[in-house]
C-alpha positions as CSV (number, residue, x, y, z in Angstrom):
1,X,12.1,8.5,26.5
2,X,12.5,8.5,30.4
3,X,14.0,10.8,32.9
4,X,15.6,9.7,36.4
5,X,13.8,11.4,39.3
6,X,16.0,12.4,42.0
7,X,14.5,10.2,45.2
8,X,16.9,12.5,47.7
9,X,14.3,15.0,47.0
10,X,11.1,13.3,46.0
11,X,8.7,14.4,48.8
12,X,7.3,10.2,48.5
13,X,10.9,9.2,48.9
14,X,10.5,7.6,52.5
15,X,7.2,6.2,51.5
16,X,9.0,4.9,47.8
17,X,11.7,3.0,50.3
18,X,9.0,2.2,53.1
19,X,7.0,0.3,49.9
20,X,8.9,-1.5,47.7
21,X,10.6,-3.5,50.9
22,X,7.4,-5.3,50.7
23,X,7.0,-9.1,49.3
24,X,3.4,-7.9,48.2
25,X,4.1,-3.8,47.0
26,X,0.8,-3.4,45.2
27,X,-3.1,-2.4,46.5
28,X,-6.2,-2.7,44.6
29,X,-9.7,-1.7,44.3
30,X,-12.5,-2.2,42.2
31,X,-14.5,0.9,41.3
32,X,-17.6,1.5,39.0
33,X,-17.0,3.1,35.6
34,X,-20.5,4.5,34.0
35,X,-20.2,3.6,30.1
36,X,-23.0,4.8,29.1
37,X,-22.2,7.7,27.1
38,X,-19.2,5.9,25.9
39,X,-21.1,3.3,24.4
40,X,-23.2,6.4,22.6
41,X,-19.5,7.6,21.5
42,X,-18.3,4.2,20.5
43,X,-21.5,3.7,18.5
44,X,-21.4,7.2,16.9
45,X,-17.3,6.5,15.6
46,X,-18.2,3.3,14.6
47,X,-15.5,1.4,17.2
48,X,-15.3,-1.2,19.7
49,X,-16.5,-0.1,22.4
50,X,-13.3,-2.2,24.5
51,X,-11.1,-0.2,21.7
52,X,-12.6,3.4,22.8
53,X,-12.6,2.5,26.7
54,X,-9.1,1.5,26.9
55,X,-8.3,4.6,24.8
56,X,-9.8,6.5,27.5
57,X,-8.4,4.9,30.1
58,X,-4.7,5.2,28.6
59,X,-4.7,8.3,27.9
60,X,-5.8,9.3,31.6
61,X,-3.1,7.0,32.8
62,X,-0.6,9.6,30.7
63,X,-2.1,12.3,32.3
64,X,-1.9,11.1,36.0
65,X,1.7,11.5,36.3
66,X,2.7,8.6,38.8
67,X,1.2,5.9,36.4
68,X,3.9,6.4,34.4
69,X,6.8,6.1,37.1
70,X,8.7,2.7,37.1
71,X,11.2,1.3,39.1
72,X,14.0,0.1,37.9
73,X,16.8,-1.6,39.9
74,X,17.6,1.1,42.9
75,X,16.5,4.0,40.7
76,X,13.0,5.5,39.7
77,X,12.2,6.7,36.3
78,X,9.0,8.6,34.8
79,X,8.1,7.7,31.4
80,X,7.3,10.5,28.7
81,X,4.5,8.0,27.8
82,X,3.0,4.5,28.5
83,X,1.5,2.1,26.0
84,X,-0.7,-0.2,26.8
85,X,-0.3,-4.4,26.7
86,X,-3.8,-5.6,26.8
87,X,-5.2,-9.4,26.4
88,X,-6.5,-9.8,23.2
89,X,-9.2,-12.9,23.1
90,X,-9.2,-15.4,20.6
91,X,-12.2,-17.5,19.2
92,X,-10.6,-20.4,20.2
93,X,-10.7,-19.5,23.8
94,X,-7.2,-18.7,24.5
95,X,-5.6,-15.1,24.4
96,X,-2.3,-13.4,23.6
97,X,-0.8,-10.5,25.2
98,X,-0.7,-6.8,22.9
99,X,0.7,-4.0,22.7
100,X,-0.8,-0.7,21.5
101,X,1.1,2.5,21.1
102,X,-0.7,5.1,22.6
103,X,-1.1,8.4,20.6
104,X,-3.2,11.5,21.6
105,X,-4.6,10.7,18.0
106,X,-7.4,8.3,18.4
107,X,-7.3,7.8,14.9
108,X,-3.6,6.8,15.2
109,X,-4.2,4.4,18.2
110,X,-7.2,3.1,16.8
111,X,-5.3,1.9,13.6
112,X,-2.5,0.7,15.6
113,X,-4.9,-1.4,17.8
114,X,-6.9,-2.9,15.4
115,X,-3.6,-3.9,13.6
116,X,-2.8,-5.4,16.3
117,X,-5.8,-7.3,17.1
118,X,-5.5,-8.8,14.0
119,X,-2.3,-10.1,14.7
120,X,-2.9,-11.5,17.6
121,X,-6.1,-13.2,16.7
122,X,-4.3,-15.3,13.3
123,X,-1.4,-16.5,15.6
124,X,-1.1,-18.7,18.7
125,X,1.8,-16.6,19.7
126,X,1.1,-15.9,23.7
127,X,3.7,-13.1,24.0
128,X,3.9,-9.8,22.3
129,X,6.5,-8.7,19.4
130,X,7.0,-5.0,21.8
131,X,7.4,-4.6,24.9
132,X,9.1,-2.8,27.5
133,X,8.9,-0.9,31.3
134,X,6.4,1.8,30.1
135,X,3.5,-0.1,29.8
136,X,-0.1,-0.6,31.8
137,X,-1.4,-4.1,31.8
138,X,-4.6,-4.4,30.8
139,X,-7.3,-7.4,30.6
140,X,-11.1,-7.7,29.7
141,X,-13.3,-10.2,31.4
142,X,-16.5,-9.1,29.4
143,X,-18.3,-12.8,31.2
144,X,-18.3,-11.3,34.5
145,X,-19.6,-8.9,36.9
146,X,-16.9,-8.8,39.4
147,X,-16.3,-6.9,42.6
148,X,-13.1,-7.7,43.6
149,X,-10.0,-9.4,41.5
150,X,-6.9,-10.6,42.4
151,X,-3.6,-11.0,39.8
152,X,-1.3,-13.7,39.1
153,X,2.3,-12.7,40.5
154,X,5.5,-13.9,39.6
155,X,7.5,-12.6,43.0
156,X,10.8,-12.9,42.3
157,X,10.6,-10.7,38.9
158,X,10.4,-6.9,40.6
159,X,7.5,-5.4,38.4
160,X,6.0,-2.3,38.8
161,X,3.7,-1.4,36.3
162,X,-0.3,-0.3,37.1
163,X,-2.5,-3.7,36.4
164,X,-6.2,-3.0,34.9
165,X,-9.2,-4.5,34.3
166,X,-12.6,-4.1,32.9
167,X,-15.4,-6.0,33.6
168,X,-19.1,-7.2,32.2
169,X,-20.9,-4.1,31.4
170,X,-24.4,-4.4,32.8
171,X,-27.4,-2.2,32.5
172,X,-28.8,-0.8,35.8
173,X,-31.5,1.5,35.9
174,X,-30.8,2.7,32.0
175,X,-27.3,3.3,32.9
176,X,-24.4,1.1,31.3
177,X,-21.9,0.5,33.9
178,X,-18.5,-1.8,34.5
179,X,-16.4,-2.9,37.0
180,X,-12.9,-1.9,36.7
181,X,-10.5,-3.2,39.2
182,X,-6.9,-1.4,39.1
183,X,-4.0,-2.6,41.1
184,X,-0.7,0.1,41.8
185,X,2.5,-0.6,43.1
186,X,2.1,1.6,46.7
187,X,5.6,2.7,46.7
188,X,4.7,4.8,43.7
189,X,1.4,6.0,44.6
190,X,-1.3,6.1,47.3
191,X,-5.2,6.1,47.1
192,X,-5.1,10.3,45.8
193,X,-3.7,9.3,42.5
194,X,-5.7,6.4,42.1
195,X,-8.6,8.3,42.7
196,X,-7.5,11.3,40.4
197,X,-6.7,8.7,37.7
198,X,-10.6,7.1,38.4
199,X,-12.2,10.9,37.8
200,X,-10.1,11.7,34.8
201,X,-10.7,8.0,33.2
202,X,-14.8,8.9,33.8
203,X,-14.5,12.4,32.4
204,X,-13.1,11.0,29.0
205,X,-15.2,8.2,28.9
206,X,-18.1,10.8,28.5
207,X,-16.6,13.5,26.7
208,X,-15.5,11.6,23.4
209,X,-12.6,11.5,21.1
């Protein structure tokens, strides 16, 4: 389910019209996410650690309200929820694009996603059987240690949705800690709700499912 906001009184509105003029709409950083009690959790639950972290960072995303605005044509729309399409690796070095439902069951997401996984992995298919406007883009590139990262774009089709990625998680003075580079459309956010979405993503990753 969606809802149409009402831009005329949005308080972003001139910065929403300011934004999306541009041929390039989206900024990115690369911050530090510290994984070391999540891989405690992860270990604990008996999960993939890549399956608990993008829990946690999906269900943040639901909670930081403008990562689950899209645009759509002239109009802007908030999402009740967003699911996440992730790259799914397969031993043959190639990968497919998913899509995990997100629940605020971990149980639920966790069957979902390993479903899923599955699926991918015993097909070639590159495209997912779901899809849709309410989703965050995800990738892994558990080979490297990156600081910065930049994302293939396809110009002419208008996309909005937030683009995230994890990185290799190295170990640095006992602490576990990855890269995690996140890209946002600017005319629906600014650095705030990145940042809010960055704290909240950290909390879960150390509080646990």
């Amino acid at each position: 389910m969606k809802q149409k906001l009402d831009l005329e009184h949005w308080p972003r509105r001139q910065h929403f019209e300011f934004f999306r003029q541009f041929e390039e709409p989206y900024f990115g950083v690369t911050v530090t996410a510290d994984c070391t009690l999540a891989y405690e959790h992860a270990k604990a639950y008996g999960v993939s650690l890549f399956i608990y972290y993008l829990y946690q960072s999906l269900t943040a995303a639901n909670e930081i309200e403008p990562f689950k605005y899209r645009i759509e044509g002239d109009d802007l729309f908030m999402y009740d929820t967003v699911n996440a399409a992730p790259t799914i690796n397969r031993p043959d070095g190639t990968f497919g694009f998913g899509y995990f439902n997100y629940s605020s069951s971990f149980e639920t997401f966790l069957n979902g996603a390993e479903e899923e996984i599955e699926r991918i992995q015993s097909t070639t298919d590159l495209m997912p059987a779901t899809s849709g406007q309410n989703i965050i883009q995800y990738s892994a590139l558990p080979w490297l240690n990156f600081t910065s990262l930049s994302h293939a774009r396809m110009f002419r089709y208008l996309d909005s949705a937030p683009k995230i990625s994890f990185g290799q998680i190295t170990e640095q003075e006992g602490l576990k800690l990855m890269p995690v580079s996140i890209h946002v459309h600017h005319a629906l956010m600014d650095g705030l709700h990145v940042g809010q979405y960055v704290q909240r993503f950290q909390d879960l990753l150390n509080i646990g499912v």
